[in-house]
NUNUDO-242675 format. One line per 10 residues: number of its first residue (from 1); their letters; for each residue x, y, z of N, C-alpha, C. Coordinates in steps of 0.02 Angstrom, whole numbers. Each point is the difference from the previous one (the first is absolute). Layout:
<vogus>
NUM = A = X:Y:Z:X:Y:Z:X:Y:Z ~ ...
</vogus>
This chain:
<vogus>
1 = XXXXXXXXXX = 372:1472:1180:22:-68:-6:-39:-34:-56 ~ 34:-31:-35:-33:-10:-68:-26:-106:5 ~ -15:-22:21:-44:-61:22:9:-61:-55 ~ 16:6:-72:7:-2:-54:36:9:-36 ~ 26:-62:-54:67:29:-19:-63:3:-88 ~ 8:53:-35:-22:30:-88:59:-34:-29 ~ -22:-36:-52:10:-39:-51:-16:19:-72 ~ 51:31:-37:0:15:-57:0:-42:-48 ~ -69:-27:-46:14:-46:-35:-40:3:-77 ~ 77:-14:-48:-30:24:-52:-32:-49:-51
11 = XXXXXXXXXX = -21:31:-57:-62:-49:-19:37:-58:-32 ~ -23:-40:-11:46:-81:-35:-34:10:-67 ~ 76:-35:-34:0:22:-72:-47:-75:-25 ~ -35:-60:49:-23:-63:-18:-68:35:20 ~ -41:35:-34:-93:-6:16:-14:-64:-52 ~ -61:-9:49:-43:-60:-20:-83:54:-45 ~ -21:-29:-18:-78:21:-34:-46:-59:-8 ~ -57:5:-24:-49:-38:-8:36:-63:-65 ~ 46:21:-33:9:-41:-43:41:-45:15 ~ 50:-7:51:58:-31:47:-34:-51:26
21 = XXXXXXXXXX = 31:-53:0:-14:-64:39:13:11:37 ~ -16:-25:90:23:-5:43:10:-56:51 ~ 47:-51:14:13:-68:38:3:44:62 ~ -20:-49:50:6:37:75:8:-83:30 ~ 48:2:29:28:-73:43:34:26:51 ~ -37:-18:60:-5:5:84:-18:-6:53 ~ -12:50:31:-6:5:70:-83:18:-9 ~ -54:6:51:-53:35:-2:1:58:-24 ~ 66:45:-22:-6:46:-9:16:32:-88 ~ 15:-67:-4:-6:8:-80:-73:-32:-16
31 = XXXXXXXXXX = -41:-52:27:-66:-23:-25:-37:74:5 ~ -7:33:68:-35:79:14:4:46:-61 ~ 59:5:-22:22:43:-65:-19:-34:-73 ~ -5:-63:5:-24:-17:-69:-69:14:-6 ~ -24:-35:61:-73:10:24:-35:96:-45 ~ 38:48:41:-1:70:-11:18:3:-76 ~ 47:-5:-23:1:-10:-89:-50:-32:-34 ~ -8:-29:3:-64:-43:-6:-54:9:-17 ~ -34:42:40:-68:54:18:19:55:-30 ~ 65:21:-27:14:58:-34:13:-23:-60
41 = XXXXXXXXXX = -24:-62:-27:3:-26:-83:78:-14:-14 ~ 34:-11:42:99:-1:3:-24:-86:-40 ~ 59:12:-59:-6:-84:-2:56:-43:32 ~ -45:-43:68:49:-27:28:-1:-86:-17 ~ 49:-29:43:36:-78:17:11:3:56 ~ -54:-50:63:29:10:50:14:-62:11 ~ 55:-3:42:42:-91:7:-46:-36:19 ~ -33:-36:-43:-41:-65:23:6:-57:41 ~ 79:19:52:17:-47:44:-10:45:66 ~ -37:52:8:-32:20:47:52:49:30
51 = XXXXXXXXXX = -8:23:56:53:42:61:71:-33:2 ~ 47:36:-22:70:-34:5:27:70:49 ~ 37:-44:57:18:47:47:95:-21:-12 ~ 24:-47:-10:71:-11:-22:30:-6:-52 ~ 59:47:-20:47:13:-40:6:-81:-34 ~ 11:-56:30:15:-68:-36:-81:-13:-34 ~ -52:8:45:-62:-32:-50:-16:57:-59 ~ 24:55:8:14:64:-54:30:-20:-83 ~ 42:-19:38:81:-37:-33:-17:-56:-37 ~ -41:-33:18:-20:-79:-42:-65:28:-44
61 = XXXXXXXXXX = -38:45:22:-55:11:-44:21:30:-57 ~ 37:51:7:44:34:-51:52:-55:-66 ~ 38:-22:33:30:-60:-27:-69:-35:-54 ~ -32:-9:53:-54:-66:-49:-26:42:-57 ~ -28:51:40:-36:29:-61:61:19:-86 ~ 51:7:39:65:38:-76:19:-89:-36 ~ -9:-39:37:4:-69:-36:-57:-44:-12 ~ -52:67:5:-72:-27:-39:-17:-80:35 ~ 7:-16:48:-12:-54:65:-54:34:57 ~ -44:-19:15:-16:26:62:-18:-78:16
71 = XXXXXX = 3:-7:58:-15:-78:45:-51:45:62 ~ -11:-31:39:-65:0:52:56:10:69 ~ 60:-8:0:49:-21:54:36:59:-12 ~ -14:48:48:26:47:33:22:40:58 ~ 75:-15:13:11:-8:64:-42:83:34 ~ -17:-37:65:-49:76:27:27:22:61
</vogus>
């Protein structure tokens, strides 16, 4: 009885390197991963509006930032 389903997964044609920027806007689990890039010399941007756990406060940071706006008022 096999407990586990194996997952074949092949490599992505998008690698990142030391020379790649990297934005990380989220959950704790994107701060953890920037955090880890980070310490590995990754050059990152992590959302300076802290832990975003919803798709809408996602949605407005994104927005602000592509219309070069950021305000302090972010729905959370």
């Amino acid at each position: 009885m096999e407990l586990r389903t194996k997952l074949k997964i092949d490599v992505s044609p998008d690698q990142i390197d030391h020379n790649t920027r990297v934005c990380t806007i989220g959950s704790c689990f994107a701060y953890n991963m920037s955090q880890k890039l980070s310490k590995n010399k990754f050059q990152i941007y992590h959302n300076p509006f802290g832990t975003l756990y919803n798709p809408i406060s996602i949605s407005q940071l994104m927005s602000s930032c592509i219309k070069q706006k950021l305000s302090t008022k972010i729905s959370t």
